[in-house]
C-alpha positions in Angstrom: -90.8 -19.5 -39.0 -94.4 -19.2 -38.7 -95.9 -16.9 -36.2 -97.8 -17.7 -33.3 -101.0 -16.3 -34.0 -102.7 -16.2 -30.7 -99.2 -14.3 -29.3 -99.7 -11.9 -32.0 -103.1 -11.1 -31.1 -102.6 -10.8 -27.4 -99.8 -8.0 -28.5 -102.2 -6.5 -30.5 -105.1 -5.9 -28.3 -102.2 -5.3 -24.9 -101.1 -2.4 -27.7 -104.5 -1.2 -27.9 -104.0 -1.6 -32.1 -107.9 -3.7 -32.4 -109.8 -0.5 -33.1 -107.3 0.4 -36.1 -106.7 -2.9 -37.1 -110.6 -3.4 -37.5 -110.6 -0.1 -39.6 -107.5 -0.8 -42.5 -109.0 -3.0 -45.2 -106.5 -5.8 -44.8 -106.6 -6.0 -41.3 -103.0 -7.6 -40.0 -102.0 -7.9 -43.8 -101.8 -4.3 -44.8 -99.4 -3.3 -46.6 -96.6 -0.7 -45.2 -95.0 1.8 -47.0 -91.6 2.9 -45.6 -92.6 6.4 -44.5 -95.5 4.7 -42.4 -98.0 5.2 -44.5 -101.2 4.5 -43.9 -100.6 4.7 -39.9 -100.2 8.0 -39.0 -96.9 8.8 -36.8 -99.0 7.5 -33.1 -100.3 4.8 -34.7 -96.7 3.4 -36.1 -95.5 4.2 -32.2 -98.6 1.1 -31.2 -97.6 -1.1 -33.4 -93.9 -0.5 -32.6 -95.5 -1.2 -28.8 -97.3 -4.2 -30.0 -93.8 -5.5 -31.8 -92.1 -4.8 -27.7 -95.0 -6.9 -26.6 -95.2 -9.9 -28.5 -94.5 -12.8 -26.7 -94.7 -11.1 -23.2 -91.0 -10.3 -22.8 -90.4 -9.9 -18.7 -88.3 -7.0 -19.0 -88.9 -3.7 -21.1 -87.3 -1.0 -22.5 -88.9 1.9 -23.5 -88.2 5.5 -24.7 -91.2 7.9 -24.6 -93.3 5.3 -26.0 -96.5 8.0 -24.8 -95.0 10.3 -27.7 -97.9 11.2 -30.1 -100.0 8.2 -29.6 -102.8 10.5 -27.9 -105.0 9.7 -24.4 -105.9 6.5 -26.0 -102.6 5.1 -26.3 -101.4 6.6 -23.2 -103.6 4.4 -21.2 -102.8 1.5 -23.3 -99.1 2.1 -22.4 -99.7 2.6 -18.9 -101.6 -0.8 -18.9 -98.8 -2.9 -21.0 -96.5 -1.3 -17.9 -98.5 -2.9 -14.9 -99.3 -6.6 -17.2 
């Protein structure tokens, strides 16, 4: 099934993933090993959020997602809480 694009965007930027997503080379359509590589282990733990996201779900369930995503994805999470 195609994906809705616009959804997939608005999880994106709710997960705070638009700075990094600017920076990889193929954008939306990189390429990820299975140990995660290029993302390092906070930026796998957005993305993850950004998957919880997508399609603005009303209920959430979340373990530590502030675990090693740094201040910057600490606020993001705290924001994707209160949407």
């Amino acid at each position: 099934d195609p994906v809705d694009g616009e959804a997939l965007r608005d999880a994106c930027a709710r997960a705070g993933l638009l700075p990094l997503l600017s920076r990889l080379r193929e954008g939306l359509d990189t390429p990820i090993e299975a140990d995660g590589r290029p993302l390092s282990p906070g930026e796998r733990r957005m993305v993850a959020l950004a998957r919880v996201l997508f399609g603005r779900p009303s209920v959430l369930a979340l373990d530590l997602p502030e675990t090693e995503v740094g201040p910057d994805g600490e606020s993001c999470v705290a924001r994707a809480m209160v949407e």
